[in-house]
N, C-alpha and C positions, 0 to 999 in steps of 0.2 A: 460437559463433554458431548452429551447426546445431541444438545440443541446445536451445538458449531460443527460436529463432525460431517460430513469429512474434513473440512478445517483442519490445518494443524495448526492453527492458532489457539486454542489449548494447551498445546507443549509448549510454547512460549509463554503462555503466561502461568505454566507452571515452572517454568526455568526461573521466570520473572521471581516469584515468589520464594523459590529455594533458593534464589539468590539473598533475598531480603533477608531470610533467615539465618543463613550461615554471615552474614551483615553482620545482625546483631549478636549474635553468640560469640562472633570472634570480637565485637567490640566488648561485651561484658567479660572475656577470658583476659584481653591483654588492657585494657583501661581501668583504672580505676574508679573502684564503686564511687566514691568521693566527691568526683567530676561529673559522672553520670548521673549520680540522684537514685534515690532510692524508686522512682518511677519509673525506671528505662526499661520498663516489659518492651514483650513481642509486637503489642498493639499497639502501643505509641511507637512505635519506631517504624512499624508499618505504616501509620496516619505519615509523618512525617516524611517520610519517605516519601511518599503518591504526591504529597503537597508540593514535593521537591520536582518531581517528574511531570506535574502536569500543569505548575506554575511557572516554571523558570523560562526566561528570554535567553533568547542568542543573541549577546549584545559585546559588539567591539570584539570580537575573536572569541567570547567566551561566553560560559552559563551564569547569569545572574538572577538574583532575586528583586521582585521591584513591587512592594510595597502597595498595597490599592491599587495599583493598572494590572496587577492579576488578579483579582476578581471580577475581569470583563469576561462577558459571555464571545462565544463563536458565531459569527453567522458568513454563508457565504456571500453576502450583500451588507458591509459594513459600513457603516455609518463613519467609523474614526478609526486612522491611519495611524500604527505607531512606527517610530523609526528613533533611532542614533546620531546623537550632535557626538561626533568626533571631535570638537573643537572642545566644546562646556562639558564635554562626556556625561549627558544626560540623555535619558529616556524621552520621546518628545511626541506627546500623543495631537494629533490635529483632528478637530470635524469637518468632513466632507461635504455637510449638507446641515444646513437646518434641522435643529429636533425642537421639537416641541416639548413644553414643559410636561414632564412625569415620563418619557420618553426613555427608553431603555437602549443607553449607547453601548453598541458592536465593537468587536474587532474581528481578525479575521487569524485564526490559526495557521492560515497557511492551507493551500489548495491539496488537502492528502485525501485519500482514500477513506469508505469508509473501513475496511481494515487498520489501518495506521490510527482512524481517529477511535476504534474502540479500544485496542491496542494499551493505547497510552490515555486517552480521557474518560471510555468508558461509556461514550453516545455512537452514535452513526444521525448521517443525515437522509433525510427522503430522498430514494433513489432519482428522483430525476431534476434534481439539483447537486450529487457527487458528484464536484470535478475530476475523476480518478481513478481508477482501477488498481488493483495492487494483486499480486501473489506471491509468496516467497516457497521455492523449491528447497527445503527443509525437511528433516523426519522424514516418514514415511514417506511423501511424495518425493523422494528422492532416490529414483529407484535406482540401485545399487548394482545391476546387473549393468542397464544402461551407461552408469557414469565410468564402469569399468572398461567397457569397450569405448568409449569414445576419451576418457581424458586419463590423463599419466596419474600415478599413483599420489602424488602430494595434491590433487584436486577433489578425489573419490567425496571430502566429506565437504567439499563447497557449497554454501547457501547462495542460491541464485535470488538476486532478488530483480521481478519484473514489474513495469509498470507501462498505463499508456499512456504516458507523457513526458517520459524519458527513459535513454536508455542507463545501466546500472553500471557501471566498473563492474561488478562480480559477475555480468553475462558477457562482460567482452573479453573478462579473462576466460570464460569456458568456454567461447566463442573461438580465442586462440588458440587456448591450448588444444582443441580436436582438430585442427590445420597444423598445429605442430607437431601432433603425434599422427598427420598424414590419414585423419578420418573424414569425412564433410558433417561442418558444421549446422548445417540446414537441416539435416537428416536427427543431428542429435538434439538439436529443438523442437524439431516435428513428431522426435518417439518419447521426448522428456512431459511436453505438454499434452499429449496425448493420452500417455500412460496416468498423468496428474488430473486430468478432466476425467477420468473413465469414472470413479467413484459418486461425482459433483451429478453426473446422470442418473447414476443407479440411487443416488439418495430419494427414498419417497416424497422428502417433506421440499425437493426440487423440482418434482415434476409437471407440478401445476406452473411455476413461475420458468421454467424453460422451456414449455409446450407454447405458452405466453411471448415469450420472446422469439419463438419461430414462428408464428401467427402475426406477431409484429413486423417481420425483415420480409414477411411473405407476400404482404397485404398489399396488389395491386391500384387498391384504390387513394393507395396515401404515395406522395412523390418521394422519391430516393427513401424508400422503404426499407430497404438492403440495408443501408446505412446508419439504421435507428437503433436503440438498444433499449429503447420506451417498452419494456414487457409489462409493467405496470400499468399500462394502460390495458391491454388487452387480458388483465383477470378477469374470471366468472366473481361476480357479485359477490357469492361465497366465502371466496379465500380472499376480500380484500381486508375484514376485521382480524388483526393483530393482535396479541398482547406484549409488551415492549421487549420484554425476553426474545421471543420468536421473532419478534421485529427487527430486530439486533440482529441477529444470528442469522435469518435470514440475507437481510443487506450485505452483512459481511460477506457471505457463502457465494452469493450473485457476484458479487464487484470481484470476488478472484474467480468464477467463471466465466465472467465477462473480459478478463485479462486472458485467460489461456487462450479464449475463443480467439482475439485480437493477436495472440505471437501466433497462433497454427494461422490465421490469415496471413499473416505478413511470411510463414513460410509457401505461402501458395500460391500469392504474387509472384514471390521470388523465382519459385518453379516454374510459371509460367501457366500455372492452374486455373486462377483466377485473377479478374480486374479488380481495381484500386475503387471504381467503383460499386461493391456489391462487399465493399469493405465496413468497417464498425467506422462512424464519422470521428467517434471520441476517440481514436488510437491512431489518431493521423498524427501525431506529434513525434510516438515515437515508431512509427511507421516510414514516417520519411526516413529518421537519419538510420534506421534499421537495415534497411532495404539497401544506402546507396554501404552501409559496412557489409553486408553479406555478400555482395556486387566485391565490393574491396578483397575480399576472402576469397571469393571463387578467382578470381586474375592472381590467385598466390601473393597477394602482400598482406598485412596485418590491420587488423582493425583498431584504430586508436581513435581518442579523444583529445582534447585541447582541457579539460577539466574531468573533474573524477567524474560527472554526470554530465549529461546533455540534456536540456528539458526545456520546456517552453513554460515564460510567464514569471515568477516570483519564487518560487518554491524552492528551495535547499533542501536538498536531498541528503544532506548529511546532519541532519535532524531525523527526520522519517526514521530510522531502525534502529 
């Protein structure tokens, strides 16, 4: 808890886990021992479980198991492509490119955050190859005074989930429902993310790496500066050795204050506060369709989508959470 906090990605992965366990105690109360085996503890069922969650494909409408193609590693530069014969209803992995013998072939988990990838895998990747940014307005960062002035009572316990590369179905219902209960929508993004960043500053073990990224957006001497989120490069010497705990924790921490930072700019476009260029370049995905929905809201009609999410790229969004 110490190393992820402010995170409340700790209370999901302890939601995670109470879940697991009330799993298997109701499976040992209503099944019988017989079927189960005299081995069906906490820990195996806990192994089992993670094997279930961090191996399975979404394949043909559902979650399958598939045998040696999950045991391929992640990278975001994969070597071999897997996909779905709907016809043969097989798994059907291709290489892209030449490997050489002894040559360790990739796939690619799908472009998430590192939030999402520690979440469920349990790694994160070097910050300045994360496709992603992720926060979910959950727990605490859910301030409860806020959600009461701006949305109707069956929303108050809504999990927002934001990202910069799509927009989420659960922000475009709290996005409606403050135009439906006659509040502005802009304003209850601007005091949600705001109120949710406040912490992410005051953390000590954030100050060197967001002192970093303001020295990075600031830097005259590098072109569309504004636009970068490269804080990594501008650490003191000092704080660039890691150990993989703090490393972890770290990247997670940045990637959802690199999301908040990215919706309070898209509320400051909107205002007319600030240019699109003095924006984050990685949040332009869900920056466009952001902007032309808040544009939609303020003229009084409704913000909708054609699918549950809107994203750019490959990514399914209804895997992520």
């Amino acid at each position: 808890n110490s190393l992820l906090a402010p995170s409340r990605e700790f209370e999901y992965m302890g939601a995670m886990a109470g879940d697991v366990i009330a799993m298997q105690q109701c499976l040992k109360k209503y099944v019988p021992e017989k079927l189960l085996g005299g081995k069906f503890d906490l820990g195996m069922f806990l192994q089992a479980r993670l094997c279930l969650l961090t191996r399975v494909f979404q394949l043909d409408g559902d979650s399958r198991m598939v045998p040696v193609n999950d045991c391929f590693n992640h990278s975001t530069d994969p070597g071999v492509t897997w996909s779905w014969d709907d016809e043969r209803k097989d798994m059907v992995l291709t290489a892209d490119r030449p490997h050489a013998a002894g040559e360790e072939l990739f796939i690619s988990y799908g472009k998430r955050s590192n939030v999402l990838l520690f979440r469920t895998y349990g790694f994160t990747l070097p910050e300045e190859v994360e496709p992603d940014w992720t926060f979910f307005i959950r727990g605490k960062p859910r301030p409860e005074d806020i959600f009461s002035r701006y949305l109707p009572d069956e929303h108050n316990k809504l999990c927002i989930h934001l990202e910069a590369q799509l927009v989420s179905s659960t922000l475009i219902v709290a996005l409606n429902a403050c135009k439906d209960r006659g509040c502005d929508p802009e304003e209850f993004l601007r005091e949600v993310c705001t109120t949710a960043m406040r912490p992410y500053e005051q953390d000590p073990c954030l100050q060197v790496p967001i002192a970093a990224l303001r020295r990075c957006r600031a830097d005259e001497g590098t072109p569309d500066a504004a636009q970068s989120h490269a804080w990594w490069s501008y650490l003191p010497k000092s704080a660039e050795q890691r150990d993989v705990r703090h490393e972890n924790a770290l990247r997670v921490k940045m990637s959802e204050y690199l999301c908040l930072t990215a919706h309070l700019e898209i509320v400051d476009v909107a205002a007319g506060n600030l240019v699109e260029e003095r924006c984050l370049a990685g949040a332009r995905p869900v920056r466009t369709v952001l902007l032309e929905g808040l544009l939609i809201l303020r003229n009084g009609s409704r913000f909708s989508l054609n699918s549950e999410d809107v994203e750019v790229g490959t990514k399914s969004s209804a895997d992520l959470v």
